[in-house]
TORTITOR-342897 format. One record per residue (C-alpha): x, z, y. Coordinates in steps of 0.05 Angstrom, whole numbers, plus 32768, in hexadecimal, padded with zeros to 4 digits. Layout:
REM residues N
XZY
...
//
This chain:
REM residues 207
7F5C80487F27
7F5880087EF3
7F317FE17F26
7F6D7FEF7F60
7F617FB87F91
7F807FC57FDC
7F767F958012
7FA07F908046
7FA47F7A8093
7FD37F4480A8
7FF37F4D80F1
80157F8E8107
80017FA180B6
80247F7D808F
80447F5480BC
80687F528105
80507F118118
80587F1C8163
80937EF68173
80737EB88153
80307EBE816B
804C7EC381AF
806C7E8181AB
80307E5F819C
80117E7981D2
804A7E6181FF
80477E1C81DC
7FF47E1F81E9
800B7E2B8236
803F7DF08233
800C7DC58213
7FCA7DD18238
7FE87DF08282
7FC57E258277
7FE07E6C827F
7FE37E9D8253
800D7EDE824E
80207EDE820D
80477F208208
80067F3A821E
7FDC7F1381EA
80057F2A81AE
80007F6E81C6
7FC17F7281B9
7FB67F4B8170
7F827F588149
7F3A7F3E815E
7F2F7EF7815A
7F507EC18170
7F247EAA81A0
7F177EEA81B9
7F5A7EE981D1
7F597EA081E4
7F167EAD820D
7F457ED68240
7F747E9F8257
7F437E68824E
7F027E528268
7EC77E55823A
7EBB7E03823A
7F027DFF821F
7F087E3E81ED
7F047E1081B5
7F2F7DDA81C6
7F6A7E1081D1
7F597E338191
7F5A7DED8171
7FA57DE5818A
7FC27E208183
7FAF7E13813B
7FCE7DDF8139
80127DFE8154
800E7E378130
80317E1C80EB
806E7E0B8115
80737E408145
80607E798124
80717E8280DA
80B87E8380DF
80BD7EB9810F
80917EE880F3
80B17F2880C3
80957F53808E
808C7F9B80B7
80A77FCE8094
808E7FE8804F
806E7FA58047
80867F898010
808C7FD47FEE
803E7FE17FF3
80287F9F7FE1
805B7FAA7FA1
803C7FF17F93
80007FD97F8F
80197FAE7F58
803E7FE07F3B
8009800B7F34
7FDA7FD47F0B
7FB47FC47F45
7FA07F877F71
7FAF7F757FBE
7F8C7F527FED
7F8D7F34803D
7F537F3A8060
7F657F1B80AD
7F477F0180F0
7F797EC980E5
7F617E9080BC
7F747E8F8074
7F997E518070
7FCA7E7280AE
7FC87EAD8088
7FDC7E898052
801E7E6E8076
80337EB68088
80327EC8803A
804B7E928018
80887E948051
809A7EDD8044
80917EDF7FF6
80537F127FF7
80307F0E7FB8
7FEF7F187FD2
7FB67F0F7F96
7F7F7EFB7FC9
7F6F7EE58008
7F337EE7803F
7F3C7ECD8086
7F197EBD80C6
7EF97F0380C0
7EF47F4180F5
7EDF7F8780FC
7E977F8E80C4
7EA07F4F80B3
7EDA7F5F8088
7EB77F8B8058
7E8B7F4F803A
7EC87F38801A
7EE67F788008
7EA77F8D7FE6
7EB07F407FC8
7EF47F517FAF
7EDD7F9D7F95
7F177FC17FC8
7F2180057FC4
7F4880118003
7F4F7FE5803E
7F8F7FEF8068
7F917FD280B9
7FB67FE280F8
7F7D7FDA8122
7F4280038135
7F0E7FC68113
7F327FC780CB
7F1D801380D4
7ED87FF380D6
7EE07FCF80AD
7EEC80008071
7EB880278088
7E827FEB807D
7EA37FD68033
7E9D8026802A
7EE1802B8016
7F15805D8039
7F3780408070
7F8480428078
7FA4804480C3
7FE8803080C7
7FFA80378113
802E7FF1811E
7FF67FCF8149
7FCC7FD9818A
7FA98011816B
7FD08054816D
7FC4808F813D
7F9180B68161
7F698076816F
7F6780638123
7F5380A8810F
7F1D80A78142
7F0180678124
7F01808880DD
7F3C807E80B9
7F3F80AA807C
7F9180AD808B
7FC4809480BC
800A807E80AB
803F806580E6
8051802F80B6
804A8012806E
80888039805C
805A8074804E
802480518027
8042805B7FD8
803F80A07FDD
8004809C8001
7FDD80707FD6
7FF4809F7F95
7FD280D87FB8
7F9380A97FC0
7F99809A7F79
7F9C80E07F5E
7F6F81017F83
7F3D80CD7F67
7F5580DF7F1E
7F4381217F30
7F0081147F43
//
């Protein structure tokens, strides 16, 4: 596989970024007065933000509060946030094996960006601001062989790029529900995907 390019998820993929995320929200709440749960919010990461926003908020000020807590976010949430395990070790297997790595994330890019740069993951490229199908525009941009996601939408979105989609069950999705919404394999963590991507790779050398 010459052309090896895997993209990657951000939250509960690569990276825990509950505990930071959740902080924002509570500064958003201290901020604004408005509400919001956050342990429930970060339970649930994934979709959009203003999907998530458009719970706690009314619609007339959805944008406003996505405005702010985008403004928080470089302070509240990039230190807290951890690699999840087998992070690092996938995207460096990748690497190893000659190929490329990418992000492809709901988040915007230059947030996404943060997270990276902060943890020392040598990502080659990134997409952001993207969900569900409308990740596989810029996989198929970035010629990805494999997409791997926690969530039941990165399945999606592998299966619109027509690429096999890896499940890795360390978000809201568990294993049944990511196998259910097509993934070609399910791993409880990145600390499986080495040996699983040099199965990928030699069953295509076989082919």
């Amino acid at each position: 596989m010459s052309s090896l390019m895997v993209g990657f998820d951000l939250d509960m993929t690569l990276v825990d970024s509950r505990p930071g995320i959740a902080a924002c929200y509570r500064a958003l709440t201290a901020r604004t007065g408005v509400p919001v749960d956050a342990e429930l919010a970060v339970s649930r990461l994934g979709p959009p933000l203003r999907t998530e926003i458009a719970h706690w908020f009314p619609p007339e000020q959805v944008e406003e509060a996505v405005t702010s807590f985008r403004e928080l976010y470089p302070a509240y949430a990039i230190t807290p946030t951890v690699p999840l395990p087998g992070a690092r070790e996938a995207v460096d297997t990748v690497h190893a094996r000659g190929g490329r790595t990418m992000v492809v994330t709901s988040k915007i890019g230059r947030l996404a960006r943060l997270h990276l740069d902060h943890l020392g993951l040598p990502v080659d490229e990134l997409a952001g601001d993207l969900f569900a199908e409308e990740k596989a525009a810029a996989l198929r941009a970035h010629g990805a062989t494999l997409y791997v996601g926690d969530h039941v939408a990165d399945m999606v979105a592998a299966a619109t790029a027509g690429v096999p989609g890896i499940g890795v069950a360390t978000g809201p999705c568990d294993r049944d529900a990511l196998r259910d919404a097509g993934a070609y394999l399910v791993l409880d963590d990145l600390t499986g995907f080495p040996a699983a991507l040099d199965r990928i790779i030699g069953l295509a050398l076989e082919q």
